[in-house]
N, C-alpha and C positions, 0 to 999 in steps of 0.2 A: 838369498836369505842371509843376515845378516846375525851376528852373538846373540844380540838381545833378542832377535825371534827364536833363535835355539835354546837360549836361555829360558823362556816363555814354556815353550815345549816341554823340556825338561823339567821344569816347576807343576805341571799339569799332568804329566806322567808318574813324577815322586808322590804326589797329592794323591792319583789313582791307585797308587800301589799301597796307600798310606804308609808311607815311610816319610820320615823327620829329616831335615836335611844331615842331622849329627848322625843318623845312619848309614845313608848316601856316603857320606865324606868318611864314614868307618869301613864302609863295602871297596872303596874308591882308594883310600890311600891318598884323599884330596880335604885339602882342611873347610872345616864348614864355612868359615867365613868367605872362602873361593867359591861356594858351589852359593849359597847366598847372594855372592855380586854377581855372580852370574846369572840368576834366574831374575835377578833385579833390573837386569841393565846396568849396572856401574863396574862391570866390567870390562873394560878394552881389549884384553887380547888373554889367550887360552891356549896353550900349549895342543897341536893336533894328539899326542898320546893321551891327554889329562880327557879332553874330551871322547878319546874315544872311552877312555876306560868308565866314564859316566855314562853314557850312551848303552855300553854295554855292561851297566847295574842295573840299568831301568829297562834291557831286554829292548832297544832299540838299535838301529841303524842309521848309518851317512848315506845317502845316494846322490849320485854324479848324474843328474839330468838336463835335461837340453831347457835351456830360461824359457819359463814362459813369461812372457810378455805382453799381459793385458789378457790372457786366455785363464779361464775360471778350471783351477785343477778338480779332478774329482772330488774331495772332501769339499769344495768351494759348492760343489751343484749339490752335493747331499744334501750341508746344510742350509741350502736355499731350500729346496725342496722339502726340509722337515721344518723350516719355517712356514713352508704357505700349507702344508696341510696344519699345522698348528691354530694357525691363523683361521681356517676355512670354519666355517661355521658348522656342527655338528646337525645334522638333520634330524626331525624330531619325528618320529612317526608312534602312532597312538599303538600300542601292544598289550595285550590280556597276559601277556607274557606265557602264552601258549599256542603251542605250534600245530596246525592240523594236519593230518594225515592225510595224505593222499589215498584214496581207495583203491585198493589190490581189486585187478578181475580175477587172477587167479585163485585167490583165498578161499577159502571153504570154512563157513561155521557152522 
């Protein structure tokens, strides 16, 4: 993974939280115009403290994992999988919109 995808991330995560980047970079101690290029991509390089201390405004983590390489990670199969049932046609079936009872032997009226 590479800034600009972390940068990606982090602009998607400040968005879910709704916070503005001028709060970020107030929570942060990081000037907004940094936190900016960096979710833009026109950022180059990023200090490992600057980033963590953003990471852990927005309640995220760094993880050290083995590359995958051409192998579809979990979040990869989710949103495949919430694309084709998206996609799948919704079945139509005719309903009175009432449900029948199945008859009790036991019952007594």
């Amino acid at each position: 993974m590479d800034l600009a995808k972390i940068g990606t991330a982090i602009a998607a995560r400040r968005r879910a939280l709704h916070l503005r980047q001028e709060e970020l970079a107030a929570n942060t101690g990081i000037s907004r115009s940094t936190i900016a290029r960096l979710e833009t991509g026109a950022l180059d390089e990023l200090g490992f403290n600057k980033l963590m201390r953003i990471l852990a405004a927005l309640r995220l983590d760094l993880r050290a994992t083995d590359a995958n390489i051409g192998r579809p990670t979990l979040d990869d199969l989710q949103r495949e999988a919430s694309e084709l049932t998206e996609a799948e046609p919704k079945p139509t079936t005719p309903s009175s919109g009432r449900r029948r009872r199945k008859p009790d032997a036991g019952r007594r009226t």
